[in-house]
N, CA, C and O atoms as a printed pandas DataFrame, in Angstrom:
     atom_number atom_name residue_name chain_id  residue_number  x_coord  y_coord  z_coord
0              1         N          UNK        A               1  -16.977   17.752    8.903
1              2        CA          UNK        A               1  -17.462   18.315    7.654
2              3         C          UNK        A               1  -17.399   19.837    7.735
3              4         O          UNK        A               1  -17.726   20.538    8.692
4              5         N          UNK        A               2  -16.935   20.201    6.599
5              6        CA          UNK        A               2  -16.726   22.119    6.689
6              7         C          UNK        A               2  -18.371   22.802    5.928
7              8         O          UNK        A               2  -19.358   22.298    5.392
8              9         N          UNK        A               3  -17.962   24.040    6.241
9             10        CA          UNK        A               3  -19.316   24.636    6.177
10            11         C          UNK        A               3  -18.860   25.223    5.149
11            12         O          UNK        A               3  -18.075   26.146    5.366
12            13         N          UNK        A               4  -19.111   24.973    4.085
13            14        CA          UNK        A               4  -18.345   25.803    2.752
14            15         C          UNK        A               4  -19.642   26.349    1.985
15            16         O          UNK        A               4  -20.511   25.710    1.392
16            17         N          UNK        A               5  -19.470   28.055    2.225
17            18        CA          UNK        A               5  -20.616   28.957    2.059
18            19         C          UNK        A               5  -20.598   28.825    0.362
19            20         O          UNK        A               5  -19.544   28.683   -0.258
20            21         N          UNK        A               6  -21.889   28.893   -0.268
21            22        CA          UNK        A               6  -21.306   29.118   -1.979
22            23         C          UNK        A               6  -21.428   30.799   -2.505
23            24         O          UNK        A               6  -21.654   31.674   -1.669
24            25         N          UNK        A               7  -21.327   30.987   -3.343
25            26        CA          UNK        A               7  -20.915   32.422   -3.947
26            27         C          UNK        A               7  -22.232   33.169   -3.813
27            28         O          UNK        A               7  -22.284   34.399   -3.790
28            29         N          UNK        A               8  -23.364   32.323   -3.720
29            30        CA          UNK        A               8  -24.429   33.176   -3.861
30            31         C          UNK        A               8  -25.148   33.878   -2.348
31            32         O          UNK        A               8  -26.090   34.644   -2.141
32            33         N          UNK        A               9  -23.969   33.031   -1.309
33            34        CA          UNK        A               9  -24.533   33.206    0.040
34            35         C          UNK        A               9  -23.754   34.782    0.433
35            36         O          UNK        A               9  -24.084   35.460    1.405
36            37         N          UNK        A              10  -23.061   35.023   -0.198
37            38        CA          UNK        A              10  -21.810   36.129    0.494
38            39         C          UNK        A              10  -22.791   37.242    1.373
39            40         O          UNK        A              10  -24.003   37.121    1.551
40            41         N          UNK        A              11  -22.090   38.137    1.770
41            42        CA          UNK        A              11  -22.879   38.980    2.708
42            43         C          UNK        A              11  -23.219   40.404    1.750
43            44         O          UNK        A              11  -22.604   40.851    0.782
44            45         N          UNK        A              12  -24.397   40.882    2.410
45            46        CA          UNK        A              12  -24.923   41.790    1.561
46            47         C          UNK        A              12  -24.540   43.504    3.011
47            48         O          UNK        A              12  -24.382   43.497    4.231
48            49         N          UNK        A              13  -24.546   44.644    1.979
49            50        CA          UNK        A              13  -24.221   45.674    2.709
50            51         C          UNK        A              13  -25.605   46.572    2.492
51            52         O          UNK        A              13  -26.389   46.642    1.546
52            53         N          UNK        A              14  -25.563   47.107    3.553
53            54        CA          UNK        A              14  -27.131   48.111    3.560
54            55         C          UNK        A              14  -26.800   49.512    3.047
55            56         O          UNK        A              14  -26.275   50.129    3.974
56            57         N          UNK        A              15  -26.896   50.294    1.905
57            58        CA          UNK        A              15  -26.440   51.011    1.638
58            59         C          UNK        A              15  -27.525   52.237    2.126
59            60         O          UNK        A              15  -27.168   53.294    2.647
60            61         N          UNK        A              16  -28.797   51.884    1.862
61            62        CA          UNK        A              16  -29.563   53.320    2.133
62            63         C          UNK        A              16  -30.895   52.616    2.286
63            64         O          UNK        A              16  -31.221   51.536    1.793
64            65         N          UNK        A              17  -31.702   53.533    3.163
65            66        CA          UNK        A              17  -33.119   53.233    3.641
66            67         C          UNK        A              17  -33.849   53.952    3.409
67            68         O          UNK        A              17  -33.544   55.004    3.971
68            69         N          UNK        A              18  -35.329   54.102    2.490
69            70        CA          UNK        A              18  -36.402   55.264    2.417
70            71         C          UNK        A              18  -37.502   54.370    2.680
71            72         O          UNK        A              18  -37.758   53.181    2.493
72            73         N          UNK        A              19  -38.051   55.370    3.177
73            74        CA          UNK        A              19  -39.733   54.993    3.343
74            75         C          UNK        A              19  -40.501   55.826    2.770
75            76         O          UNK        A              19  -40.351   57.046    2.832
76            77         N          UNK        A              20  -41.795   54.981    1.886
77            78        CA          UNK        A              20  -42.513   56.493    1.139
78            79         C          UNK        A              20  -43.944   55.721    1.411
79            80         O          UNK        A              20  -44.126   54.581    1.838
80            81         N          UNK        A              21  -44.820   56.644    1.052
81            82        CA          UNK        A              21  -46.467   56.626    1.380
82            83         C          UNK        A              21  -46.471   55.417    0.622
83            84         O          UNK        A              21  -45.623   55.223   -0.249
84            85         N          UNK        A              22  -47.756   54.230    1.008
85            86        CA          UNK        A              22  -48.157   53.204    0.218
86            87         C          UNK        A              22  -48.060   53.332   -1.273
87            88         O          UNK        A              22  -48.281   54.473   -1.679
88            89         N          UNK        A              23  -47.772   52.402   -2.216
89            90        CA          UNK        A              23  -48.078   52.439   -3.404
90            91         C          UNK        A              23  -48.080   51.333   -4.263
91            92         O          UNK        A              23  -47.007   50.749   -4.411
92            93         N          UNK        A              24  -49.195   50.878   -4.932
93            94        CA          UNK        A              24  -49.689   49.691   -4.470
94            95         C          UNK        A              24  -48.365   48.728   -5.946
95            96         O          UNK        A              24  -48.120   47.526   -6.051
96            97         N          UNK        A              25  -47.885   49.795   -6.714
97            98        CA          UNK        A              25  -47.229   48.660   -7.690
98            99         C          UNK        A              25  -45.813   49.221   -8.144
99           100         O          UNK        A              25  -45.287   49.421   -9.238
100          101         N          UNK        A              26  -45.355   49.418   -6.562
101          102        CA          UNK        A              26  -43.827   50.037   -6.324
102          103         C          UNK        A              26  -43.127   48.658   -6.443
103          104         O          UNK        A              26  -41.899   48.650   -6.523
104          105         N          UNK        A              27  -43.845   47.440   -6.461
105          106        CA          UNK        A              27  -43.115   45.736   -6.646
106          107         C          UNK        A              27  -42.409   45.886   -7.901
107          108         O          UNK        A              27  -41.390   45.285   -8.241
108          109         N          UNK        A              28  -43.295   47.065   -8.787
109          110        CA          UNK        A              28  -42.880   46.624  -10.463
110          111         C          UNK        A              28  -41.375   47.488  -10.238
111          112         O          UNK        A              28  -40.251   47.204  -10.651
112          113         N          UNK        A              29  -41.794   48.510   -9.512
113          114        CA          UNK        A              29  -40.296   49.494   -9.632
114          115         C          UNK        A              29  -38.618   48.627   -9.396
115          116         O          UNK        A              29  -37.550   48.686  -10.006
116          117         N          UNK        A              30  -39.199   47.718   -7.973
117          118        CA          UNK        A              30  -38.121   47.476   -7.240
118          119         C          UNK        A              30  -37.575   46.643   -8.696
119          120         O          UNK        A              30  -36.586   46.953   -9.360
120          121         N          UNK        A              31  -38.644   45.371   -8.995
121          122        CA          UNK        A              31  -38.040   44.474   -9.810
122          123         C          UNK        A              31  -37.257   44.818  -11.207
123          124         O          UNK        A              31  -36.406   44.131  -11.771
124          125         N          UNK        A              32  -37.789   46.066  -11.592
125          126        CA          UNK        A              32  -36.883   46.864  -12.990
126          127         C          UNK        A              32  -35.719   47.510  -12.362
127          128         O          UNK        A              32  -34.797   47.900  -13.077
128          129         N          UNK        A              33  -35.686   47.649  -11.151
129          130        CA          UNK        A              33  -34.441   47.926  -10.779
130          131         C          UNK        A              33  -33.182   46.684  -10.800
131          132         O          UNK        A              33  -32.200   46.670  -11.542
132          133         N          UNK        A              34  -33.517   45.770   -9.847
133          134        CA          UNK        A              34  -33.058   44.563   -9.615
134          135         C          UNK        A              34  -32.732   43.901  -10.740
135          136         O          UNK        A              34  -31.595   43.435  -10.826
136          137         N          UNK        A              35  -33.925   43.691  -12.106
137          138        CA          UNK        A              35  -33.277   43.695  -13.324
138          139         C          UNK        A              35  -32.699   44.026  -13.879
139          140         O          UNK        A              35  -31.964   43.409  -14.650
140          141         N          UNK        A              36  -32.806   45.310  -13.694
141          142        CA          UNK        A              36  -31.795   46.227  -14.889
142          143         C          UNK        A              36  -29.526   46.431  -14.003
143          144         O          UNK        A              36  -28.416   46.327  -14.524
144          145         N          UNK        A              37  -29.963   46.702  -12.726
145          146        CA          UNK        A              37  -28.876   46.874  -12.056
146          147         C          UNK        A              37  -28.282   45.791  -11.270
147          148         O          UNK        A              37  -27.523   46.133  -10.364
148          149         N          UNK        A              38  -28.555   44.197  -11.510
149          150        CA          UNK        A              38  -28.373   43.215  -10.990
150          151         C          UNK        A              38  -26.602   42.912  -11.346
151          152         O          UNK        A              38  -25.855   42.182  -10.695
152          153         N          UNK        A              39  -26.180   43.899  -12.839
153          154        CA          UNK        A              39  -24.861   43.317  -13.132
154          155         C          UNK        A              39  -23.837   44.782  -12.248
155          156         O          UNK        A              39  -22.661   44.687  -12.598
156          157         N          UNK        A              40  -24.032   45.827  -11.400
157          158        CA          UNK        A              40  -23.889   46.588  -11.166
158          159         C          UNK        A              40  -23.707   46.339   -9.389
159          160         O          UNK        A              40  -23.553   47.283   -8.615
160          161         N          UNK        A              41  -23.766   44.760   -8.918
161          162        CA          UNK        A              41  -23.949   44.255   -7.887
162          163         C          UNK        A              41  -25.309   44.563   -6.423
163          164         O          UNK        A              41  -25.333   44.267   -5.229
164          165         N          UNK        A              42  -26.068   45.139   -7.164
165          166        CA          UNK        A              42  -27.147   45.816   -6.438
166          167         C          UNK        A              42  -28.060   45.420   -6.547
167          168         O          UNK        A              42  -28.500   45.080   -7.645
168          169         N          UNK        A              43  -28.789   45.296   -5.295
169          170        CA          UNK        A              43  -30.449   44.262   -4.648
170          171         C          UNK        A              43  -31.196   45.157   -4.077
171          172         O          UNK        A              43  -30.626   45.587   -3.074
172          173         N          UNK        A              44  -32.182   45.622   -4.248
173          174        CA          UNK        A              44  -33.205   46.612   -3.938
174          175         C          UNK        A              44  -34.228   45.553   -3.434
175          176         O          UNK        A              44  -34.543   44.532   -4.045
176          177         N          UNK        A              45  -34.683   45.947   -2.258
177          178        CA          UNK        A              45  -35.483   45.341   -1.536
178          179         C          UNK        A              45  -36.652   46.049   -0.920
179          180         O          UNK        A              45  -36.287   46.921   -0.132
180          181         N          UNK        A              46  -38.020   45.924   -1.054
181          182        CA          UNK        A              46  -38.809   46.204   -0.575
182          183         C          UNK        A              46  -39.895   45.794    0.546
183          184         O          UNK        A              46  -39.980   44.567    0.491
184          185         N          UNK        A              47  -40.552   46.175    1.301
185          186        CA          UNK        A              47  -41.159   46.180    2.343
186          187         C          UNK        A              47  -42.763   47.368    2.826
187          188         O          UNK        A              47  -42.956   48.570    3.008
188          189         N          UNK        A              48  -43.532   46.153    2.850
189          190        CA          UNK        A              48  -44.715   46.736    3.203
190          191         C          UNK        A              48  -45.052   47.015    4.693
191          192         O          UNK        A              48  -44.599   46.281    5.570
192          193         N          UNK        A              49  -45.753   47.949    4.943
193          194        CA          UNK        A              49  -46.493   48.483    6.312
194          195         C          UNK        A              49  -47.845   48.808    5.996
195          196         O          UNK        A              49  -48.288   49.872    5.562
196          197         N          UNK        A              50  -48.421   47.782    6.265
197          198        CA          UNK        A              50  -50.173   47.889    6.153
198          199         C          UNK        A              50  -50.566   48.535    6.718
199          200         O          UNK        A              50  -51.234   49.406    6.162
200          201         N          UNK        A              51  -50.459   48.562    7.941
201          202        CA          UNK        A              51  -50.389   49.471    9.222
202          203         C          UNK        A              51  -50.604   50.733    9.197
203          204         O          UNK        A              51  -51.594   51.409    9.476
204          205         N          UNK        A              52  -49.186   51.074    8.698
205          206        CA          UNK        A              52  -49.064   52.622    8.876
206          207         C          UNK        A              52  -49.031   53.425    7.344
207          208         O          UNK        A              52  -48.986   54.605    6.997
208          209         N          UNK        A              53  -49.086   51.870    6.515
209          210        CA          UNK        A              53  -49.732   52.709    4.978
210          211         C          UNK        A              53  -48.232   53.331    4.012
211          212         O          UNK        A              53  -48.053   54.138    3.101
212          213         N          UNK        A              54  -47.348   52.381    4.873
213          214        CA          UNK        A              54  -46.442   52.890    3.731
214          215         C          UNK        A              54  -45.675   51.789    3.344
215          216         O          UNK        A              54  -46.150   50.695    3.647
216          217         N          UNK        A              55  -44.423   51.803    2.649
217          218        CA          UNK        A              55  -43.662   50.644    2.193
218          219         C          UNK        A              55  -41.692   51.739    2.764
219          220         O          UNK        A              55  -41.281   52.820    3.186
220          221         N          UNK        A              56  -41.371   50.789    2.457
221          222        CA          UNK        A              56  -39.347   51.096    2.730
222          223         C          UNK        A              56  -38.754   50.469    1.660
223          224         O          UNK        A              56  -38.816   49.242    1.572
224          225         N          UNK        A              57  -38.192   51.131    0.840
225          226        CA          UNK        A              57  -37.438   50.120   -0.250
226          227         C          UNK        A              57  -35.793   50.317    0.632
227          228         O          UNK        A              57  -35.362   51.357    1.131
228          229         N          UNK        A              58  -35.122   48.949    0.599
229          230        CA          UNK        A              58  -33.951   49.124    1.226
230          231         C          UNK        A              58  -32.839   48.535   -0.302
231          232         O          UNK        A              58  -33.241   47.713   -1.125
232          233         N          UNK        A              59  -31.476   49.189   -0.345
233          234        CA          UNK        A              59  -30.762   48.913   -1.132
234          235         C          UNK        A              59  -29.613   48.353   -0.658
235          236         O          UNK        A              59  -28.979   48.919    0.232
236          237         N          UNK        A              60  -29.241   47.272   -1.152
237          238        CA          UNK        A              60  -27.863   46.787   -0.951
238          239         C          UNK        A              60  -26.670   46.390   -1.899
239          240         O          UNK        A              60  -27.003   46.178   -3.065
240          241         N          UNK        A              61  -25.659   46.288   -1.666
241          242        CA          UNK        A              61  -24.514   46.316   -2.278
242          243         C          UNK        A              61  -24.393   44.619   -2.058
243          244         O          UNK        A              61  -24.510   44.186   -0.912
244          245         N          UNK        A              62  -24.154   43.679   -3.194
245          246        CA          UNK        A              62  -23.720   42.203   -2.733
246          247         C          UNK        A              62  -22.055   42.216   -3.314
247          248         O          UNK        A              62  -21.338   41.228   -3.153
């Protein structure tokens, strides 16, 4: 049996990395991004640090 990947699996590219001070409704940012630039092939991804009080939004190219 073959491993036949589908279109939605393809590989994603890391285009750029920031990290900024906590903020508690940077979720709404990422997702108006992701909405608005989803036909533009681009996935904005975010990430929390409780820790150290900040978040990383990472961007990729699919």
């Amino acid at each position: 049996m073959e491993n036949n990947e589908g279109s939605l699996t393809g590989k994603l590219e890391l285009i750029a990395v920031k990290t900024f001070k906590n903020y508690d409704e940077m979720y709404k940012v990422i997702n108006f991004l992701n909405t608005t630039l989803k036909d533009k092939k681009l996935i904005f991804g975010l990430t929390k640090d409780s820790a150290n009080g900040t978040v990383t939004i990472s961007i990729y190219e699919s």
